[in-house]
N, C-alpha and C positions, 0 to 999 in steps of 0.2 A: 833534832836540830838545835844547835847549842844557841846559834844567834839567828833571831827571825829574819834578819837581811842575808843573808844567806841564800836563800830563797828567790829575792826581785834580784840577787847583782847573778847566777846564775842565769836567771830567764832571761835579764837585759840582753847575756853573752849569746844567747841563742839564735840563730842555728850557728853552731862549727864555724870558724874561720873566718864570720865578722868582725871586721874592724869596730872597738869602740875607745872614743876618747874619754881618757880618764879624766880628768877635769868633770865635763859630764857628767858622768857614770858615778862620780863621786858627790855630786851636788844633787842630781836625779833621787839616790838611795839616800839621802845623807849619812853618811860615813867620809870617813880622811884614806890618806895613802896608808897607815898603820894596818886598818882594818884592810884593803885590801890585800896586803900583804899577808894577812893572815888566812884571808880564804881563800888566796891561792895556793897558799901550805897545806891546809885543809884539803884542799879537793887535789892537791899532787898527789899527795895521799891516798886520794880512791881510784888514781890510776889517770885523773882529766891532766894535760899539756896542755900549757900556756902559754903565748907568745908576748912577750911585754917588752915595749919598748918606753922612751921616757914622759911619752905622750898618750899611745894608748896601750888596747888587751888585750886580745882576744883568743878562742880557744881552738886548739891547733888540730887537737885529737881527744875524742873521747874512748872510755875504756871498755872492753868487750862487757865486763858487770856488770851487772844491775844496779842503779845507784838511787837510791829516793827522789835525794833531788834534782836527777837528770828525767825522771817521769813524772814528779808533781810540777815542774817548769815547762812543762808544755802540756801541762791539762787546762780544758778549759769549761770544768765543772764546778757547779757550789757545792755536790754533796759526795760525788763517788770519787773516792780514791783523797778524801781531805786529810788522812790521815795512811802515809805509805811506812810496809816494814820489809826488809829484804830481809831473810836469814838464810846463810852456808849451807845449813842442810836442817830436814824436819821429817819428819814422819811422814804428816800431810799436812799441809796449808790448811784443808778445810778443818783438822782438829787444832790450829789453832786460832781460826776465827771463828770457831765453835766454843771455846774458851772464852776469849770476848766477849760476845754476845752475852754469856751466862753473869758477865763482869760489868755489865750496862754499858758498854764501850758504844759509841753512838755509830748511825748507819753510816756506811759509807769507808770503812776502814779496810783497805786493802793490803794482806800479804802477799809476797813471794818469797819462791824461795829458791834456789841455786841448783839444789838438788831434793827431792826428795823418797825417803827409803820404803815407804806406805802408800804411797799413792794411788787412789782409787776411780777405778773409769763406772760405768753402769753395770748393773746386775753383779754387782760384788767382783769387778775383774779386775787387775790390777792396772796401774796406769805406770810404765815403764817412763822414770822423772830424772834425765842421766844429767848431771852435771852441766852447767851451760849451754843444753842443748835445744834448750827451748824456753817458753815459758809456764810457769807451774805456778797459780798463785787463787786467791780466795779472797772472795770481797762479802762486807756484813752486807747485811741488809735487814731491815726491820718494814718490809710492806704491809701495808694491811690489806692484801689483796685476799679475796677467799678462797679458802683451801682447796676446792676443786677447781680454781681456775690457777693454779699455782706454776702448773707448766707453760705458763704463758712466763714466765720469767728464764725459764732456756729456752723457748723460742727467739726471744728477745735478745740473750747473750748470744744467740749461734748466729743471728742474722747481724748483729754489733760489729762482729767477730769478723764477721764475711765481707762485709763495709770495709772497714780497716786494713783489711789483708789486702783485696783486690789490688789497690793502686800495684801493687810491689811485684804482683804477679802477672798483671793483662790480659787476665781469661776470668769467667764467671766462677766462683765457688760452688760447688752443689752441696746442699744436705741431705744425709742419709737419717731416717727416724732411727732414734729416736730423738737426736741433737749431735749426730755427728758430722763436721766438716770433711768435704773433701776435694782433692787437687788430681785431675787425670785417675781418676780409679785409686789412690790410695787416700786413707783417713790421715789427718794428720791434729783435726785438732777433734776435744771430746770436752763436755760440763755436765758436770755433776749438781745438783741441788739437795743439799740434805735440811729439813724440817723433823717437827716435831708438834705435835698438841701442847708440848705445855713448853714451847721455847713461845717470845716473843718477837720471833727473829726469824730468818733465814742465812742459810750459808751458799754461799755458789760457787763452787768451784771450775774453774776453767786451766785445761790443759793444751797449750797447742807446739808443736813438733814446727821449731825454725831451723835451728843448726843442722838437725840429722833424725832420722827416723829412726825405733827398732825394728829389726828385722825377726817377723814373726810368719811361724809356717802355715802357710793357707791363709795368712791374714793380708793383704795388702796396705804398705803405709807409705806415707809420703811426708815430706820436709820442704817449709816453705824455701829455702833457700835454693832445692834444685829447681825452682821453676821462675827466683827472682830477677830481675835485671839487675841488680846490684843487689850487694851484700845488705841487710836489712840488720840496723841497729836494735836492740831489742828494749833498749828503753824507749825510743819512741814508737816501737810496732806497741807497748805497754801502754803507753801513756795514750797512742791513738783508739785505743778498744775500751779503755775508760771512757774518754771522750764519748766514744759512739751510742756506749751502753746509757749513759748517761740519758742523751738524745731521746734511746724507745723509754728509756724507764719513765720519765716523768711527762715526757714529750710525745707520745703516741697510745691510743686509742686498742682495746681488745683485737680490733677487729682489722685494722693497720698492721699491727703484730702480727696476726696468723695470716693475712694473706700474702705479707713480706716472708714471710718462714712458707709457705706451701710454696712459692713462687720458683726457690730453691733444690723443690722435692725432686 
Protein backbone atom coordinates (compact mmCIF):
# COMPACT_ATOMS: atom_id res chain seq x y z
CA UNK A 1 0.00 0.00 0.00
CA UNK A 2 1.67 3.00 -1.37
CA UNK A 3 -0.31 5.68 0.92
CA UNK A 4 -1.54 4.60 4.41
CA UNK A 5 -4.95 6.46 3.95
CA UNK A 6 -5.70 4.38 1.40
CA UNK A 7 -6.90 2.04 3.89
CA UNK A 8 -9.56 4.31 6.31
CA UNK A 9 -11.00 6.26 2.92
CA UNK A 10 -11.73 2.53 1.51
CA UNK A 11 -13.27 1.38 4.82
CA UNK A 12 -15.10 4.72 5.29
CA UNK A 13 -16.81 3.67 1.60
CA UNK A 14 -17.98 0.44 2.99
CA UNK A 15 -20.41 -1.51 2.41
CA UNK A 16 -21.19 -0.96 -1.60
CA UNK A 17 -23.47 1.80 -2.44
CA UNK A 18 -23.19 4.13 0.61
CA UNK A 19 -23.56 7.53 0.10
CA UNK A 20 -20.65 9.57 1.63
CA UNK A 21 -20.00 13.21 1.63
CA UNK A 22 -17.04 14.41 0.59
CA UNK A 23 -16.42 17.42 2.46
CA UNK A 24 -16.52 14.80 5.44
CA UNK A 25 -14.82 11.99 4.17
CA UNK A 26 -12.05 14.56 3.43
CA UNK A 27 -11.82 16.34 6.79
CA UNK A 28 -12.47 12.69 8.74
CA UNK A 29 -9.13 11.08 6.73
CA UNK A 30 -7.39 14.31 6.28
CA UNK A 31 -6.70 14.49 2.71
CA UNK A 32 -7.95 17.23 -0.15
CA UNK A 33 -9.98 16.55 -3.33
CA UNK A 34 -6.40 15.80 -5.30
CA UNK A 35 -5.88 12.78 -3.02
CA UNK A 36 -8.99 11.59 -3.62
CA UNK A 37 -8.95 11.74 -7.07
CA UNK A 38 -6.06 9.77 -7.06
CA UNK A 39 -7.58 6.76 -5.19
CA UNK A 40 -10.16 6.56 -7.19
CA UNK A 41 -7.72 6.09 -10.13
CA UNK A 42 -5.95 3.59 -8.04
CA UNK A 43 -8.67 1.41 -7.17
CA UNK A 44 -10.48 1.88 -11.01
CA UNK A 45 -7.62 0.14 -11.50
CA UNK A 46 -8.23 -3.15 -9.44
CA UNK A 47 -11.59 -3.32 -11.20
CA UNK A 48 -13.70 -1.05 -7.90
CA UNK A 49 -16.74 1.60 -9.83
CA UNK A 50 -17.35 4.71 -8.36
CA UNK A 51 -20.14 6.95 -8.24
CA UNK A 52 -19.05 10.75 -7.77
CA UNK A 53 -20.98 13.41 -7.83
CA UNK A 54 -19.82 17.03 -6.83
CA UNK A 55 -20.80 16.50 -3.32
CA UNK A 56 -20.27 13.01 -2.47
CA UNK A 57 -18.75 9.02 -3.26
CA UNK A 58 -19.61 6.16 -3.23
CA UNK A 59 -18.88 2.61 -4.47
CA UNK A 60 -21.12 1.42 -7.04
CA UNK A 61 -19.47 -2.09 -7.75
CA UNK A 62 -16.90 -4.16 -6.48
CA UNK A 63 -14.66 -6.53 -8.49
CA UNK A 64 -14.90 -10.29 -8.71
CA UNK A 65 -10.77 -10.34 -7.37
CA UNK A 66 -9.35 -10.56 -4.60
CA UNK A 67 -8.14 -7.10 -3.47
CA UNK A 68 -6.04 -6.52 -0.20
CA UNK A 69 -7.66 -3.79 0.67
CA UNK A 70 -11.10 -4.72 -0.03
CA UNK A 71 -10.27 -7.62 3.07
CA UNK A 72 -8.15 -5.74 5.33
CA UNK A 73 -11.11 -3.01 5.43
CA UNK A 74 -13.40 -4.90 6.88
CA UNK A 75 -11.20 -6.96 9.33
CA UNK A 76 -11.67 -6.55 12.66
CA UNK A 77 -8.48 -7.97 14.15
CA UNK A 78 -5.03 -6.63 15.89
CA UNK A 79 -2.99 -9.51 14.69
CA UNK A 80 -4.44 -12.04 11.77
CA UNK A 81 -4.32 -10.90 8.53
CA UNK A 82 -2.28 -7.24 9.62
CA UNK A 83 -0.43 -7.87 6.82
CA UNK A 84 -2.46 -9.20 3.24
CA UNK A 85 -0.83 -10.43 -0.15
CA UNK A 86 -2.87 -11.67 -3.17
CA UNK A 87 -0.80 -13.26 -5.91
CA UNK A 88 -2.06 -14.40 -9.73
CA UNK A 89 -0.79 -17.68 -9.42
CA UNK A 90 1.72 -19.70 -6.91
CA UNK A 91 2.73 -23.15 -6.37
CA UNK A 92 1.19 -23.02 -2.81
CA UNK A 93 0.43 -20.33 -0.57
CA UNK A 94 1.59 -22.45 2.29
CA UNK A 95 5.34 -22.54 0.59
CA UNK A 96 5.18 -19.04 0.67
CA UNK A 97 4.28 -18.38 4.11
CA UNK A 98 6.75 -20.93 4.71
CA UNK A 99 9.15 -18.53 3.31
CA UNK A 100 8.16 -15.81 5.62
CA UNK A 101 8.33 -17.37 8.56
CA UNK A 102 12.10 -18.48 7.93
CA UNK A 103 12.39 -14.40 7.02
CA UNK A 104 11.02 -13.41 10.71
CA UNK A 105 8.00 -11.87 8.96
CA UNK A 106 5.78 -11.41 12.06
CA UNK A 107 2.36 -13.44 12.92
CA UNK A 108 -0.26 -12.79 11.35
CA UNK A 109 0.56 -12.39 7.65
CA UNK A 110 -1.92 -13.71 5.33
CA UNK A 111 -1.49 -14.77 1.52
CA UNK A 112 -3.84 -15.67 -1.16
CA UNK A 113 -3.67 -16.49 -4.11
CA UNK A 114 -5.94 -16.60 -7.59
CA UNK A 115 -4.76 -19.76 -8.60
CA UNK A 116 -2.68 -22.20 -7.43
CA UNK A 117 -0.49 -25.07 -9.46
CA UNK A 118 0.72 -27.21 -6.11
CA UNK A 119 -1.79 -27.16 -3.82
CA UNK A 120 -1.77 -29.51 -1.06
CA UNK A 121 -4.93 -31.00 0.81
CA UNK A 122 -3.90 -33.85 3.81
CA UNK A 123 -2.06 -37.00 3.49
CA UNK A 124 -0.02 -35.56 0.49
CA UNK A 125 -3.33 -35.33 -1.91
CA UNK A 126 -3.44 -32.60 -3.92
CA UNK A 127 -5.77 -29.73 -3.52
CA UNK A 128 -7.41 -28.85 -7.10
CA UNK A 129 -6.84 -24.45 -6.69
CA UNK A 130 -8.61 -23.30 -10.20
CA UNK A 131 -8.51 -19.93 -10.90
CA UNK A 132 -11.18 -17.66 -9.13
CA UNK A 133 -12.97 -20.36 -8.04
CA UNK A 134 -12.49 -20.21 -4.51
CA UNK A 135 -10.34 -19.18 -2.00
CA UNK A 136 -6.71 -20.57 -1.59
CA UNK A 137 -4.66 -18.80 0.94
CA UNK A 138 -1.99 -19.28 4.09
CA UNK A 139 -1.76 -17.38 7.18
CA UNK A 140 1.70 -17.20 9.52
CA UNK A 141 1.37 -17.98 12.73
CA UNK A 142 4.09 -18.16 15.48
CA UNK A 143 2.03 -19.90 18.59
CA UNK A 144 3.60 -21.17 21.41
CA UNK A 145 1.20 -23.75 21.74
CA UNK A 146 2.67 -27.42 22.35
CA UNK A 147 3.45 -29.55 19.81
CA UNK A 148 1.10 -32.26 20.67
CA UNK A 149 -1.70 -30.03 21.31
CA UNK A 150 -1.03 -28.43 17.79
CA UNK A 151 -4.16 -29.74 16.17
CA UNK A 152 -6.09 -27.70 18.22
CA UNK A 153 -5.18 -24.84 15.65
CA UNK A 154 -7.35 -26.68 12.64
CA UNK A 155 -9.80 -27.49 14.78
CA UNK A 156 -10.17 -23.87 15.41
CA UNK A 157 -9.80 -22.72 11.59
CA UNK A 158 -12.54 -25.48 10.62
CA UNK A 159 -14.96 -24.31 13.27
CA UNK A 160 -13.87 -20.12 12.11
CA UNK A 161 -14.54 -21.38 8.80
CA UNK A 162 -18.07 -22.85 9.51
CA UNK A 163 -19.03 -19.51 11.51
CA UNK A 164 -18.44 -17.50 8.48
CA UNK A 165 -19.85 -19.57 5.95
CA UNK A 166 -23.24 -20.39 7.60
CA UNK A 167 -24.79 -16.88 7.28
CA UNK A 168 -24.60 -17.21 3.27
CA UNK A 169 -25.75 -20.67 3.35
CA UNK A 170 -28.82 -21.20 6.18
CA UNK A 171 -28.07 -24.75 7.01
CA UNK A 172 -25.41 -26.02 9.72
CA UNK A 173 -21.87 -26.99 8.32
CA UNK A 174 -20.75 -30.52 9.34
CA UNK A 175 -17.12 -31.57 9.75
CA UNK A 176 -15.63 -34.74 8.58
CA UNK A 177 -12.20 -35.69 10.60
CA UNK A 178 -9.94 -34.99 10.04
CA UNK A 179 -10.66 -30.96 9.30
CA UNK A 180 -12.80 -31.39 6.57
CA UNK A 181 -15.93 -29.01 5.71
CA UNK A 182 -19.01 -30.02 4.48
CA UNK A 183 -22.36 -28.81 2.69
CA UNK A 184 -25.21 -31.55 1.91
CA UNK A 185 -22.68 -34.64 1.59
CA UNK A 186 -20.01 -32.99 -0.50
CA UNK A 187 -16.52 -31.35 0.94
CA UNK A 188 -15.85 -28.16 -0.06
CA UNK A 189 -13.54 -26.64 2.16
CA UNK A 190 -9.98 -28.57 3.67
CA UNK A 191 -6.74 -26.97 6.00
CA UNK A 192 -3.69 -27.96 6.02
CA UNK A 193 -1.06 -27.15 9.06
CA UNK A 194 2.39 -27.62 8.16
CA UNK A 195 5.29 -27.32 11.31
CA UNK A 196 8.41 -28.29 12.09
CA UNK A 197 10.88 -28.84 15.24
CA UNK A 198 13.23 -26.33 14.26
CA UNK A 199 10.70 -23.55 12.59
CA UNK A 200 9.40 -21.04 15.24
CA UNK A 201 6.30 -20.80 13.48
CA UNK A 202 3.47 -22.48 11.97
CA UNK A 203 1.76 -22.41 8.65
CA UNK A 204 -1.97 -22.96 7.96
CA UNK A 205 -3.26 -23.28 5.15
CA UNK A 206 -6.92 -23.13 4.22
CA UNK A 207 -8.70 -24.11 1.12
CA UNK A 208 -12.40 -23.61 0.48
CA UNK A 209 -14.59 -24.23 -2.89
CA UNK A 210 -16.94 -20.76 -3.49
CA UNK A 211 -17.39 -20.43 -7.11
CA UNK A 212 -17.30 -24.14 -8.21
CA UNK A 213 -16.19 -27.46 -7.07
CA UNK A 214 -13.96 -30.16 -8.97
CA UNK A 215 -15.51 -32.99 -10.12
CA UNK A 216 -13.78 -36.06 -8.64
CA UNK A 217 -14.78 -39.74 -9.19
CA UNK A 218 -16.00 -41.46 -5.94
CA UNK A 219 -15.32 -38.29 -4.36
CA UNK A 220 -18.24 -36.00 -3.47
CA UNK A 221 -17.60 -32.07 -3.57
CA UNK A 222 -19.50 -29.27 -3.09
CA UNK A 223 -19.41 -25.24 -3.76
CA UNK A 224 -20.52 -22.63 -1.52
CA UNK A 225 -22.33 -20.90 -4.12
CA UNK A 226 -24.82 -23.87 -5.03
CA UNK A 227 -26.27 -23.55 -1.75
CA UNK A 228 -25.93 -19.55 -1.22
CA UNK A 229 -28.84 -17.07 -1.25
CA UNK A 230 -26.89 -14.59 -3.15
CA UNK A 231 -23.82 -14.63 -4.84
CA UNK A 232 -21.03 -14.29 -2.03
CA UNK A 233 -18.34 -11.81 -2.64
CA UNK A 234 -15.11 -13.43 -1.77
CA UNK A 235 -13.30 -10.70 -0.27
CA UNK A 236 -15.59 -10.31 2.43
CA UNK A 237 -16.31 -14.44 2.86
CA UNK A 238 -11.93 -13.70 3.32
CA UNK A 239 -12.10 -10.98 5.40
CA UNK A 240 -15.15 -12.65 7.60
CA UNK A 241 -12.84 -16.07 8.49
CA UNK A 242 -9.93 -13.93 9.53
CA UNK A 243 -12.32 -12.18 11.63
CA UNK A 244 -13.49 -15.56 13.19
CA UNK A 245 -10.16 -17.20 13.38
CA UNK A 246 -9.07 -14.41 15.17
CA UNK A 247 -12.02 -14.87 17.88
CA UNK A 248 -10.98 -18.91 18.74
CA UNK A 249 -7.20 -18.15 18.43
CA UNK A 250 -6.72 -15.66 21.20
CA UNK A 251 -10.22 -15.64 22.52
CA UNK A 252 -11.06 -19.29 23.34
CA UNK A 253 -10.07 -21.93 25.81
CA UNK A 254 -8.60 -25.89 24.65
CA UNK A 255 -11.53 -27.15 25.67
CA UNK A 256 -14.09 -24.41 24.01
CA UNK A 257 -12.20 -25.51 20.86
CA UNK A 258 -12.83 -29.09 20.77
CA UNK A 259 -16.08 -29.25 21.99
CA UNK A 260 -17.11 -26.49 19.26
CA UNK A 261 -15.21 -28.89 16.54
CA UNK A 262 -16.90 -32.38 17.97
CA UNK A 263 -20.29 -30.51 18.02
CA UNK A 264 -19.89 -30.38 14.05
CA UNK A 265 -18.65 -34.23 13.79
Amino acid sequence: MSDPRELPFIRRLLPSGREINLSALQDEIGIGPEEIQIYVQRFEECGLVFGLTGETIRILREPESLIPELIMARLQTNRIGREISVLKETSSTNDRVRQAGMGKVREGLAIFAERQTDGRGTQGKKWISSAGAGLWFSILLRSSINPDERTLLLKMAAVASAEAIEPWVDRRIQIKQPNDLYLEGGKFAGFLLETSNSWDFQVLGIGVNVRSAPAIDGYPTAAIDQYARNRISRNVLAASILNHFESWYFGRSPGEISSAFDSRL
